[in-house]
C-alpha positions as CSV (number, residue, x, y, z in Angstrom):
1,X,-2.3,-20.1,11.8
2,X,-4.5,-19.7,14.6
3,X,-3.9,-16.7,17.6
4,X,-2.7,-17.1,21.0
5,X,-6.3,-16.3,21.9
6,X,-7.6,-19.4,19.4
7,X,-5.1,-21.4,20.7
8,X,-5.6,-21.0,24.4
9,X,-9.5,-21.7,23.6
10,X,-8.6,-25.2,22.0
11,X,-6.7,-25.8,24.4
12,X,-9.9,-25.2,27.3
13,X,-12.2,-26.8,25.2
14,X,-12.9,-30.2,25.5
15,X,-15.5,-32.9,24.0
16,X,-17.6,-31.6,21.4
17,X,-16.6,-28.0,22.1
18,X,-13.0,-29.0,21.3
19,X,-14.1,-31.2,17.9
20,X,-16.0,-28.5,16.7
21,X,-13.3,-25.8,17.4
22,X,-10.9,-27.8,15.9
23,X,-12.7,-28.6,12.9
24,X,-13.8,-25.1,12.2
25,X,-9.9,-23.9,12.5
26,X,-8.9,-26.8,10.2
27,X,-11.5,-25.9,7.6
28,X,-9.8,-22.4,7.7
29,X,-6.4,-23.5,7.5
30,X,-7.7,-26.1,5.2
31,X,-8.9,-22.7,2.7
32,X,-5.7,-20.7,3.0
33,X,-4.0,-23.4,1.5
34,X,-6.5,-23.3,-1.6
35,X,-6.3,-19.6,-2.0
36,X,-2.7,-19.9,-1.8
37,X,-2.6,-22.6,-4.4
38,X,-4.7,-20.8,-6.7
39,X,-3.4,-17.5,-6.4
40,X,-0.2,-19.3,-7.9
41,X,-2.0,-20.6,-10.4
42,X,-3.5,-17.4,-11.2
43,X,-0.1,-15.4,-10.8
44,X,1.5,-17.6,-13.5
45,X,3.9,-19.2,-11.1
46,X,2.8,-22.8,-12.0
47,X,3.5,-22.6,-15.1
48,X,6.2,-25.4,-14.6
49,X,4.5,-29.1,-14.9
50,X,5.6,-30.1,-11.5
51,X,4.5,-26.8,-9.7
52,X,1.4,-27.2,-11.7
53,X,0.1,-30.5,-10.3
54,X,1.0,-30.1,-7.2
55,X,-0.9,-26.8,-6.8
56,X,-4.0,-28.9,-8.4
57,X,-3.5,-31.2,-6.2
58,X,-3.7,-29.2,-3.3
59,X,-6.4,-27.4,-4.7
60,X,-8.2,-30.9,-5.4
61,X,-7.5,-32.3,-1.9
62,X,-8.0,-29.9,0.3
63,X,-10.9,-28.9,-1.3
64,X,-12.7,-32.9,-0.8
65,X,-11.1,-32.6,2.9
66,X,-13.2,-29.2,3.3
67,X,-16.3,-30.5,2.3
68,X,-15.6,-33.4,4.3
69,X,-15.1,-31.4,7.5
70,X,-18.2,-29.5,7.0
71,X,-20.4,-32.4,6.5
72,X,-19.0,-33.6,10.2
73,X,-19.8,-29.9,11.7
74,X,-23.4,-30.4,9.8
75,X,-23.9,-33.6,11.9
């Protein structure tokens, strides 16, 4: 989730400013949702099949979208 005070910055940026804000805000929201997956994971609480692959499967895509949005920044 991003602040007022993030939010009202993406909101004045624009062009590259705004691509780059945006970008770096979905990377982080992009890495709570691993941590969260994992931290089930690691708790025990996907110990069910279907909880179990989807929280690999977050972990798995999110982590490829990541990478892919900091390739884009490195450009």
């Amino acid at each position: 989730m991003l602040t007022d005070a993030e939010l009202d910055q993406l909101g004045a940026a624009a062009g590259d400013e705004f691509g780059t804000l945006l970008l770096q805000y979905m990377i982080r929201h992009h890495e709570g949702g691993i941590r969260m997956a994992q931290t089930l994971t690691d708790a025990g609480g996907a110990q069910e099949s279907e909880a179990f692959q989807i929280s690999q499967a977050i972990t798995s895509d999110q982590s490829v979208e990541v990478s892919r949005m900091k390739s884009m920044l490195a450009d």
